[in-house]
N, C-alpha and C positions, 0 to 999 in steps of 0.2 A: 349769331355771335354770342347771343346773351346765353342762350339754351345750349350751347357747349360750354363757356363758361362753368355754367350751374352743375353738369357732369363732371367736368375735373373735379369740381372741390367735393362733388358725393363723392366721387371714386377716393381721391385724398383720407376724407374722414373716412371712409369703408376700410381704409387699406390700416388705421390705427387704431381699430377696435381690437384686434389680437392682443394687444399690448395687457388687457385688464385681465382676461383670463390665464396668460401665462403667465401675468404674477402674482397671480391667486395659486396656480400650481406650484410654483415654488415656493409659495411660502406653508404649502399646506408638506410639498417633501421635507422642509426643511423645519415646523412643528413635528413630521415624524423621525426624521435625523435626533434630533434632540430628544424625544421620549423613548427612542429606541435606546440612546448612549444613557441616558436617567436610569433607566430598570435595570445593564447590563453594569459589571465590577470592569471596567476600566481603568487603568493607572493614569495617571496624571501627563505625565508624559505622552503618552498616546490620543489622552483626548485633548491635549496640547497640539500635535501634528494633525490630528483631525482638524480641529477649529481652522489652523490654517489652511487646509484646503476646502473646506468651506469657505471660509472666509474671500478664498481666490474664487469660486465661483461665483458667490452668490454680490460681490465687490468689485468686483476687479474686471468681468467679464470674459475671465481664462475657463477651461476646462481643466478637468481632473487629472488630465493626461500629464500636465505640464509639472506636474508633483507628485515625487518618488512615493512607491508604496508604500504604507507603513510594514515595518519590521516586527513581525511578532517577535517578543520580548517576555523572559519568561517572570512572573509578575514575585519579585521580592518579597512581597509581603503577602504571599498566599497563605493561606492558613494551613498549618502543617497538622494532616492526622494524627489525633491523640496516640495511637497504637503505636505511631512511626517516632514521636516523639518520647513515648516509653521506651521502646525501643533502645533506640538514640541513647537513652543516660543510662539504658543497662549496661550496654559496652563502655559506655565511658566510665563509669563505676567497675567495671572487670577492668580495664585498663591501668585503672588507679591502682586497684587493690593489687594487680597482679607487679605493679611496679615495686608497691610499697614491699611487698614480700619478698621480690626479686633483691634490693635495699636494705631488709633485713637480714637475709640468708648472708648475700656480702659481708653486713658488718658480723655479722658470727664469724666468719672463717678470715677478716683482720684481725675479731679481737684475740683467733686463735694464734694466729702468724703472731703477733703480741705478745702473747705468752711464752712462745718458743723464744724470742728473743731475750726476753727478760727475765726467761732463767737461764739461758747464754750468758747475761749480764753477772747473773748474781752467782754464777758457775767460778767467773772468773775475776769477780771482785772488780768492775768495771761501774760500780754504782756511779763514781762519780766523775767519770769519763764517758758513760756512755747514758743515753734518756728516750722515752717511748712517749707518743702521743695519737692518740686519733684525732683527725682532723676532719674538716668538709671535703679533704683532698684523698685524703687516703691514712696510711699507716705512717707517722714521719720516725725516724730514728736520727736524733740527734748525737753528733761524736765530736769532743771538744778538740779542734785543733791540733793540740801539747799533746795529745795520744799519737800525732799521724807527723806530721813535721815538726824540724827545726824552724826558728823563729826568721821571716824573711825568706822562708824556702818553700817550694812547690813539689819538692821529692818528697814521696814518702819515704822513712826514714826504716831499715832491711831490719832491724827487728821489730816493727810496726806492720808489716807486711803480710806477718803471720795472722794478727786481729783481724785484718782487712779478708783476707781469705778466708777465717773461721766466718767472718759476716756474710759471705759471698755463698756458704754453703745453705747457711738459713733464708737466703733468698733464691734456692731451687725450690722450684712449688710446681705442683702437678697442674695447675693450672693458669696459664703466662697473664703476668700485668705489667702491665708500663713501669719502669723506674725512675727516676729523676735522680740523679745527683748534683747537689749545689753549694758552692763555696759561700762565707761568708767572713768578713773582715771586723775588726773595729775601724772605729774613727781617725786610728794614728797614720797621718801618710808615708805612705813607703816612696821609695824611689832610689833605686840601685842598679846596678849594671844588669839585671835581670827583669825588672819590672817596674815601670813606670808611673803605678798607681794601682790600691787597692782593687780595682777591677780586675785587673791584669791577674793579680795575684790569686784572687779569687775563682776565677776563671779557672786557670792553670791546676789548681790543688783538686777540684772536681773535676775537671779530665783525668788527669795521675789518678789519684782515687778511683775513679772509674775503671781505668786500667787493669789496675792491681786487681778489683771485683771480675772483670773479664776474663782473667788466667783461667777460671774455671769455666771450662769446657761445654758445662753445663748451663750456662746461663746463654740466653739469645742474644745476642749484640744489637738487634732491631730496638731489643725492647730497650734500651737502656739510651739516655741523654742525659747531658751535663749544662750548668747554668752557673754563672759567678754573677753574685749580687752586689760585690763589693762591701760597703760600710753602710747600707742604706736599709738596710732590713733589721734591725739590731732588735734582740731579744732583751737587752736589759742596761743599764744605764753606762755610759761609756767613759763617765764623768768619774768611775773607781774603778781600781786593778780588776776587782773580782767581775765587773760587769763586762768591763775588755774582755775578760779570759772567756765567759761566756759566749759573747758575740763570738768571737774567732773561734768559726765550727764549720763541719760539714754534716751537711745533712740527707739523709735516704729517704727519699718519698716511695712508697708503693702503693700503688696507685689501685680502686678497685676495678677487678673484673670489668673487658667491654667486649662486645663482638667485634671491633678495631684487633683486639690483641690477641686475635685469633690465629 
């Protein structure tokens, strides 16, 4: 009894001496786990997913299996070849330049359009009915109200019709751009059996306007849109006759050259 005894418990201590060298082996894969990911460029995020599957192994008692592969991921902060990176700002520098010139050449053939108008102006003694300006927009042509209607009316008025026309002709251009036409009001509120408030009003007188530009055959109907501002855009102070008179105008946008208004 004694001398069987004595063999279980050899057998027992025999059977848990494995226990020292397999965790001597893993601790010697797991100082090479670690000096392998030390010497190699791994991002953060990956040697983040790694640890945790380590961390299942060598803790928890799971295997590897039980945790998705990592994702190669292409690493954001790799250092990008000098050459590729000269490269890089060559084009973006041609890109520039070729805009800026594209930009330039434009505003030459507004400030020509420009010109054409403003000895149309000064042709017909319209100095101070009609005004030119370059904008961030485009080419704007200002035309005071009292040239195109009666006061509270949306008609342009049959001897008014002809200016309107003579303007419609210096807006054929060998090259199509967008138009805007847009009304604008003073601050006096209207409200009549026709119109219910300076919007309205405004509105109305650059669609008509528009119209009358449209009789010529030669302009594209695509390109052309109408806008009423009402009293909220005012050019100059509202508070005297002469600044009213200003405000109540219609105004020509021409817009520059796009591959849109092709």
């Amino acid at each position: 009894m004694s001398r069987r005894k004595k063999r279980k418990e050899s057998e027992e201590h025999m059977n848990e001496s494995w226990l020292l060298p397999y965790s001597d082996l893993l601790t010697l894969l797991l100082a090479l786990f670690i000096v392998l990911f030390a010497i190699s460029s791994v991002d953060a995020q990956r040697f983040n997913h790694l640890s945790q599957v380590f961390s299942g192994i060598f803790l928890n008692g799971t295997g590897p299996v039980e945790f998705e592969q990592p994702i190669e991921e292409k690493d954001q902060n790799a250092d990008v070849p000098s050459h590729w990176e000269a490269h890089s700002k060559k084009k973006e520098n041609e890109v520039v330049e070729q805009a800026i010139h594209e930009m330039a050449e434009e505003l030459k053939i507004l400030e020509a359009i420009q010109t054409k108008v403003e000895s149309y102006i000064q042709e017909n003694g319209y100095e101070d009915k009609f005004s030119t300006s370059l904008t961030s927009e485009g080419l704007l042509i200002r035309i005071n109200d009292s040239v195109l209607f009666q006061s509270g009316s949306a008609t342009v008025r049959e001897e008014d019709k002809k200016t309107a026309r003579e303007l419609a002709k210096l807006l054929e251009m060998d090259v199509p751009r967008s138009v805007i036409i847009s009304g604008h009001t003073d601050n006096i509120p209207i409200q009549n059996s026709a119109f219910q408030s300076n919007w309205e009003l405004s509105v109305m007188r650059a669609v008509n306007f528009m119209k009358v530009l449209l009789e010529d055959k030669n302009l594209d109907p695509r390109l052309f849109s109408a806008k009423g501002f009402g009293e909220f855009q005012p050019i100059a102070d509202n508070n005297t006759a002469a600044g009213r008179e200003k405000n109540r105008r219609v105004e020509v946008l021409i817009q520059p050259y796009t591959e849109e208004t092709k």
